[in-house]
C-alpha positions in Angstrom: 17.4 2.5 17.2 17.1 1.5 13.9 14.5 3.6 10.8 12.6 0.6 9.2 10.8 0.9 5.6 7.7 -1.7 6.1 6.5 -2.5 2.1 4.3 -5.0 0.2 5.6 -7.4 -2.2 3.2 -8.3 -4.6 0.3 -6.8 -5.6 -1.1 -4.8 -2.5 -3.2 -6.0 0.5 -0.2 -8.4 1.9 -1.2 -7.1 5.4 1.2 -4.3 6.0 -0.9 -2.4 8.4 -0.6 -4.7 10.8 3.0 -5.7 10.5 3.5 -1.5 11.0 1.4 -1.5 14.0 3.3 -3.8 15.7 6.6 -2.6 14.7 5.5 1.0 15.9 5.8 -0.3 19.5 9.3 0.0 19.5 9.5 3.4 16.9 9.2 7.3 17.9 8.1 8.5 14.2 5.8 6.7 11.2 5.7 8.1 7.9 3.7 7.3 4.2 5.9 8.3 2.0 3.8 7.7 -1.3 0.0 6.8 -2.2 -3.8 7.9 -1.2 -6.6 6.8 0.2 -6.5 3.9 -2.9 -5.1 2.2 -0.1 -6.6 0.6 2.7 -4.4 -1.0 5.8 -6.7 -3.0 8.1 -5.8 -3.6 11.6 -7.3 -5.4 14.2 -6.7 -4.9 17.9 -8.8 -7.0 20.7 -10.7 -8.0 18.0 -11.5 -4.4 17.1 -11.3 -3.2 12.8 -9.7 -0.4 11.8 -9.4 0.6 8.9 -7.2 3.5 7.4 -6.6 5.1 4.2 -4.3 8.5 4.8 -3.4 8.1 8.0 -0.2 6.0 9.4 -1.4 2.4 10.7 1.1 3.8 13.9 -1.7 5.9 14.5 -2.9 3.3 17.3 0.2 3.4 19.3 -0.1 6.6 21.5 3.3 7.5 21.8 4.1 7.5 18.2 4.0 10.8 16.0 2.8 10.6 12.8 3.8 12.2 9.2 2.6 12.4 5.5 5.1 13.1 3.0 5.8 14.8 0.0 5.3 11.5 -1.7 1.7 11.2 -0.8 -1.0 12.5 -2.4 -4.1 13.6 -0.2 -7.8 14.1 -1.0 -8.4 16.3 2.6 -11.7 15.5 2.8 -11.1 11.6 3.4 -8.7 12.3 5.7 -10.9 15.2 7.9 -13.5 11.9 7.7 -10.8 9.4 9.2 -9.7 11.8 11.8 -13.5 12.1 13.0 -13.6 8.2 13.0 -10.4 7.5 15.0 -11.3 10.6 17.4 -15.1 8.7 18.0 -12.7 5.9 18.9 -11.0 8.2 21.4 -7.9 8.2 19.7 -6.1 11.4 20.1 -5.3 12.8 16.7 -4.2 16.4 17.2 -1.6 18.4 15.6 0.7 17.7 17.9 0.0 14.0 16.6 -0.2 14.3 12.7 2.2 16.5 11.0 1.6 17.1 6.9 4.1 18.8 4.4 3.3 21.5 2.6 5.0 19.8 -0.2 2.1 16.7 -0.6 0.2 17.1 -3.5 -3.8 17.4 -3.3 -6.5 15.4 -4.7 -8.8 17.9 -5.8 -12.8 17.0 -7.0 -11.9 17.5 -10.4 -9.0 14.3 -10.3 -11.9 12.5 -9.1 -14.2 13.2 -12.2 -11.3 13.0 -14.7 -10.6 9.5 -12.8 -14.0 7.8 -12.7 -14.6 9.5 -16.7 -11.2 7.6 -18.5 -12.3 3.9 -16.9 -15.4 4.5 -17.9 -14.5 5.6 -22.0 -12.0 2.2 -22.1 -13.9 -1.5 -22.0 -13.1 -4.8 -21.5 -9.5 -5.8 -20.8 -8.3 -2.4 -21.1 -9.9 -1.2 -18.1 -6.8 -0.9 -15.7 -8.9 -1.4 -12.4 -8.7 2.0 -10.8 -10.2 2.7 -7.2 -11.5 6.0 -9.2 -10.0 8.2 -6.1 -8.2 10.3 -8.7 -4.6 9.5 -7.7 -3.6 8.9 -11.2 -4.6 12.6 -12.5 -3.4 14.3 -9.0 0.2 12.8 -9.7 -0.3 14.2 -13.0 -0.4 17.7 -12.3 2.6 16.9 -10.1 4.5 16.0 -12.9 2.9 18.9 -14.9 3.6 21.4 -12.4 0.4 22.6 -11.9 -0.8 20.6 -8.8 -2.8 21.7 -6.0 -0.3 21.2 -2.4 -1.1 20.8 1.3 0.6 24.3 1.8 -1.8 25.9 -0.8 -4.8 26.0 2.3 -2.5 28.5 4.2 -2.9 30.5 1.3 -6.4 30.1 0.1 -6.1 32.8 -3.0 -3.2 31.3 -4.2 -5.1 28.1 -4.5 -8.1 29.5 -6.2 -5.8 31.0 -8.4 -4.3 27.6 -9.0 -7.8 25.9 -9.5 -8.8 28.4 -11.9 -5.8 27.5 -13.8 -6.0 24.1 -14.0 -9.8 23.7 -14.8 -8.9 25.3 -18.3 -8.0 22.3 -19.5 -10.2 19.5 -17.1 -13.3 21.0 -17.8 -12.0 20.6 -22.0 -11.4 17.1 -21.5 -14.6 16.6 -19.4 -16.7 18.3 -21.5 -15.2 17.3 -25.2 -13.7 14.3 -24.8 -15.8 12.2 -21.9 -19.1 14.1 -22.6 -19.6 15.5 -18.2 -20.2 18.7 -17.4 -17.9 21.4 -16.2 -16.7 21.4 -12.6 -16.7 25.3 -11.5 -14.5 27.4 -9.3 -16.8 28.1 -6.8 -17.7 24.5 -6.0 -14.3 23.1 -5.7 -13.0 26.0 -3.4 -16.4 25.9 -1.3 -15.0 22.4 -0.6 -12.1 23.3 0.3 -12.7 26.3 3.1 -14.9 23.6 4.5 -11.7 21.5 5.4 -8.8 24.0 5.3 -9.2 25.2 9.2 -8.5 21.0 9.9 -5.8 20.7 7.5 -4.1 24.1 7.6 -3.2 23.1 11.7 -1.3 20.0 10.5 1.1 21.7 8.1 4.6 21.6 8.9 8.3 20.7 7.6 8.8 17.1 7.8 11.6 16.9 6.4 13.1 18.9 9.6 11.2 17.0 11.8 12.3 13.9 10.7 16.2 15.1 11.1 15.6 16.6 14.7 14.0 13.1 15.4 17.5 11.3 14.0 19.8 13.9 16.2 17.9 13.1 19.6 18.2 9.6 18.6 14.9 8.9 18.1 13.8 5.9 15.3 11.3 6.3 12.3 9.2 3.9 10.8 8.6 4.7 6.8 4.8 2.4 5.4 4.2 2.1 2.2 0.9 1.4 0.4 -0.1 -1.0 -2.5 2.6 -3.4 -3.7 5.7 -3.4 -5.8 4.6 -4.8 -8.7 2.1 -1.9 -8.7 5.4 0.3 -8.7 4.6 3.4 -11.6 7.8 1.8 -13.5 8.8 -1.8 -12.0 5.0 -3.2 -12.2 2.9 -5.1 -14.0 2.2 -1.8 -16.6 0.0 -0.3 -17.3 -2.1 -2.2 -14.8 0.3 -0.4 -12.1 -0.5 2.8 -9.0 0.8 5.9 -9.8 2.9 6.3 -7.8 6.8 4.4 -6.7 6.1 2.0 -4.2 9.5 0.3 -3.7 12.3 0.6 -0.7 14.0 3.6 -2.5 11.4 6.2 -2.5 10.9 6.1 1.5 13.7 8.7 1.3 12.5 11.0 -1.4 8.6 10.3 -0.8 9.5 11.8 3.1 12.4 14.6 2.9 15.3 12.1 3.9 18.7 10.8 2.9 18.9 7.4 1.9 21.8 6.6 4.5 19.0 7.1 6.9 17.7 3.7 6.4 18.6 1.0 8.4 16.2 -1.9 7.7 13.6 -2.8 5.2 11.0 -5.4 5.9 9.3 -6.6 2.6 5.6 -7.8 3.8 4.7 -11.5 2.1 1.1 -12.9 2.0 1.6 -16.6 2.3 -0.8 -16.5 -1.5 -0.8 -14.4 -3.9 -3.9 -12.0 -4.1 -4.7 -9.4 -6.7 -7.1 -6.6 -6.8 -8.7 -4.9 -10.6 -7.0 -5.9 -13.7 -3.5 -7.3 -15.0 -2.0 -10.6 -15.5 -1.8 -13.2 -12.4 0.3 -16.2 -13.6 -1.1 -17.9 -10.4 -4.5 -17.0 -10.5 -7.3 -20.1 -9.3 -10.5 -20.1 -10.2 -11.1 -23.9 -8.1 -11.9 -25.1 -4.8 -8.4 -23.8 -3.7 -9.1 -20.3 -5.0 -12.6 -20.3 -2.9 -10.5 -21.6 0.4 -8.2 -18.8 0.1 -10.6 -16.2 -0.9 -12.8 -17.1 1.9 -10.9 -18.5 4.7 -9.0 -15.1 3.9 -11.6 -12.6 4.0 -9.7 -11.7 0.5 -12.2 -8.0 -0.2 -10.4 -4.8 -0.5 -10.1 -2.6 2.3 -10.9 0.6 0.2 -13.2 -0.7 -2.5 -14.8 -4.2 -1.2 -14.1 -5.4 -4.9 -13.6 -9.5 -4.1 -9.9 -10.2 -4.7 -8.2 -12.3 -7.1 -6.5 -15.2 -5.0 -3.6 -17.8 -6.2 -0.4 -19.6 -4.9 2.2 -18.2 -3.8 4.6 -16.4 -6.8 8.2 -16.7 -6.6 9.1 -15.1 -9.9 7.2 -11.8 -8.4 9.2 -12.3 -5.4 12.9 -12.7 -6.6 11.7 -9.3 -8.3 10.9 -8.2 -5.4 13.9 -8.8 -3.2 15.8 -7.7 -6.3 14.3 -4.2 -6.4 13.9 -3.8 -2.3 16.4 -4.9 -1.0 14.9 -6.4 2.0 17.1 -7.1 5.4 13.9 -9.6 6.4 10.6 -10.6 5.7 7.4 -10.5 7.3 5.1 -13.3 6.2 1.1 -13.1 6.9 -2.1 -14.9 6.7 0.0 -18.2 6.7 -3.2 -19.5 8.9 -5.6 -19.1 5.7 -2.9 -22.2 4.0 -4.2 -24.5 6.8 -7.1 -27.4 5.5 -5.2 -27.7 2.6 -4.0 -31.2 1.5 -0.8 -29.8 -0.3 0.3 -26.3 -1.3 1.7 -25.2 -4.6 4.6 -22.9 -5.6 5.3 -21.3 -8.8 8.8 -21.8 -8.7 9.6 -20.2 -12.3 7.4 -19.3 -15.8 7.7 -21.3 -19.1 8.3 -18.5 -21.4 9.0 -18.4 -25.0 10.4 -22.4 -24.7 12.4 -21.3 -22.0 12.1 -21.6 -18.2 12.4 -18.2 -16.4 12.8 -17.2 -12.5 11.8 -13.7 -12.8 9.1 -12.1 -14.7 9.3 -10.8 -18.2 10.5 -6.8 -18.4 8.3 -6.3 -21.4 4.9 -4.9 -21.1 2.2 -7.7 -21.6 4.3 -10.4 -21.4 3.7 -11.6 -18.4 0.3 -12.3 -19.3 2.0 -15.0 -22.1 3.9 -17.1 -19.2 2.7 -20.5 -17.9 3.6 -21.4 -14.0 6.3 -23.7 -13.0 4.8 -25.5 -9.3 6.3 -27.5 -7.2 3.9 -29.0 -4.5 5.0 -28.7 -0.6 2.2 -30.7 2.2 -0.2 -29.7 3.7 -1.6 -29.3 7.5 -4.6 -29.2 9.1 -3.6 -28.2 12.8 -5.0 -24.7 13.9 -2.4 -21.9 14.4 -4.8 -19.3 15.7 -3.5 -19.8 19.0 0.9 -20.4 18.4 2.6 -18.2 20.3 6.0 -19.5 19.4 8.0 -20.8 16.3 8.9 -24.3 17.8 4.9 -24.7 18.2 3.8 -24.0 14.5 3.3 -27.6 13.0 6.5 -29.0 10.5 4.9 -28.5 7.5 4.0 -24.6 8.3 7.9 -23.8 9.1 9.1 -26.0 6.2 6.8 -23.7 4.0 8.6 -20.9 5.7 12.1 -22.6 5.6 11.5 -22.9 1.4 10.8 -19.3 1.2 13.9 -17.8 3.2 16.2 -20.7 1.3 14.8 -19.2 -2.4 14.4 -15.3 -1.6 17.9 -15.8 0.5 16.2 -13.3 3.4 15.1 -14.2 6.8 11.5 -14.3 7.7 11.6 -12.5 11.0 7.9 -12.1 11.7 4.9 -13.9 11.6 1.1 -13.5 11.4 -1.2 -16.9 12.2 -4.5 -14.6 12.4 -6.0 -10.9 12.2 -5.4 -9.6 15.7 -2.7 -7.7 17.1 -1.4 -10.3 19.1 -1.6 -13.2 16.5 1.6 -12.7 15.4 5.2 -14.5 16.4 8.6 -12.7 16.3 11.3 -15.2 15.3 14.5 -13.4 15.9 
């Protein structure tokens, strides 16, 4: 059996939950190997939502083990909430399900604050969009070497210790710089004994779990969250994650070699949707913009902030396949194109009096480049129903056919509606 890496290629929300769900039929092990809950993956199963933020979308599959990794950054008390939602559903989520690192960081109250009080000092264009989650400052105190980890609630005075420490200087900057008041000791730890005794059960060495799985033959599925051009240093900067969100860091984000992987699917909305700030070259604000945003249900899973819809972005995908590496593509919510008359693609960007295929590397400058479209038709037949590729109409596969001829990768998969089982495997 083959390990898979499942990732977005744009900006986030290209459906990757469910393409992970039903690749976890056929896997042993699913890991998140970078991200929060800033993330949402929705999933939809006999018509049934689920959404999750922490936990991996494999979650649904009953045979399938779950991980977070040292790449993932994890505010407890969301995830204690999503494992009391999925055990309501009757969804057995056990230690001997969920396995956490002791390595992934911790999103502690005060990231929150620190979050929410930056967007609020910046206006205008310069807000970057953040889900306020505190991602951004957790991965800070990463770098910084002063970061809260999963391991710390085995060892509650060492993390007091630790809070103590690092609320020197967040209570200076909330206080002086963003005018809030202090966060104290007592109430960040009180929050923390409240979910230690249903995170402390989950801790354990991935890493060496994940290398036991590989000698009994056993195959691993690796999700990512958000969308490589939200990657900390391949995005649209600053308007980016904090985190790296392309094929590479499965391995570091999760404890593994990167021999180990086998197979990375690169997830494709059939648009081009955007969430918060940042240039979008392909943005529509017309009667095709509405028919995307509605036919597509186009709000964010984790914040319900209305998203930004366009056409499809081939510049943003040749970047894409350039920095993943993808072995096939998974394309989804190609059913939200039909109605349309025609469909536009950006094929390339005026830039500068030149034409481009891949976006500017300089910071800004993507917000200076004018779309290149060429127009492909239209249909209007329903493909809520197809169950196979020969019965998707000819303009749907050509659409499909012109992407795998331009990103020179396959599309192996494909989603014509929400559910589970609206989805064709094209070998």
């Amino acid at each position: 059996m083959s390990n898979i890496v499942v990732l977005g290629s744009q900006w986030g929300d290209e459906g990757k939950g469910k393409i992970v769900d039903l690749l976890t039929r056929d896997v042993h092990c699913i890991v998140r190997f970078q991200g929060g809950n800033n993330a949402g993956h929705t999933l939809v199963v006999g018509g049934k939502k689920t959404i999750l933020h922490l936990i991996p979308s494999g979650i649904l599959q009953p045979h399938a083990h779950c991980f977070i990794g040292n790449g993932v950054v994890l505010d407890p008390r969301v995830f204690v909430d999503e494992l009391d939602t999925l055990a309501a559903q009757g969804i057995d989520v056990g230690p001997e399900r969920i396995t956490i690192s002791p390595k992934t960081h911790v999103i502690m109250p005060y990231h929150k604050f620190l979050d929410m009080a930056r967007e609020e000092a910046l206006s205008g264009e310069k807000q970057i969009g953040t889900t306020g989650r505190g991602i951004g400052p957790c991965y800070e105190d990463k770098a910084a070497r002063i970061g809260i980890r999963a391991g710390d609630f085995a060892n509650l005075d060492l993390m007091r210790s630790k809070v103590e420490t690092a609320l020197v200087e967040k209570n200076m900057l909330l206080q002086n710089l963003y005018g809030k008041d202090p966060v104290q000791v007592d109430e960040v730890m009180e929050q923390m004994l409240a979910v230690a005794p249903r995170v402390a059960p989950m801790l354990g060495d991935v890493s060496g779990a994940l290398e036991a799985a590989m000698s009994d033959e056993k195959s691993i599925l690796f999700e990512g969250a958000q969308g490589t051009h939200l990657d900390i240093d391949h995005g649209t900067y600053p308007f980016v994650t904090s985190s790296t969100t392309v094929a590479g860091n499965a391995a570091s984000g999760s404890g593994i070699a990167p021999r180990c992987l086998d197979r990375v699917v690169m997830v494709v909305k059939a648009y081009t949707t955007r969430v918060g700030g940042g240039p979008f070259p392909t943005e529509l604000a017309d009667c095709d913009g509405d028919h995307l945003q509605q036919t597509g249900a186009e709000f964010g899973a984790t914040t319900g902030r209305k998203r930004r819809c366009g056409w499809l972005d081939l510049p943003v995908l040749r970047e894409s396949t350039r920095l993943n590496g993808p072995t096939d593509i998974a394309i989804t919510k190609l059913d939200v194109l039909t109605g349309l008359d025609s469909i536009k693609v950006c094929t390339g960007y005026k830039f500068r009096g030149e034409i481009i295929e891949y976006p500017p590397q300089y910071q800004g400058a993507l917000a200076e480049v004018e779309p290149v479209y060429e127009e492909l038709p239209g249909w209007k037949e329903d493909i809520g129903g197809v169950t196979s590729w020969i019965s998707l109409p000819t303009n749907a596969k050509e659409y499909i056919r012109y992407l795998e001829h331009t990103l020179r990768t396959p599309v192996s998969i494909i989603s014509v509606g929400p559910d589970r089982d609206q989805t064709l495997i094209r070998k």
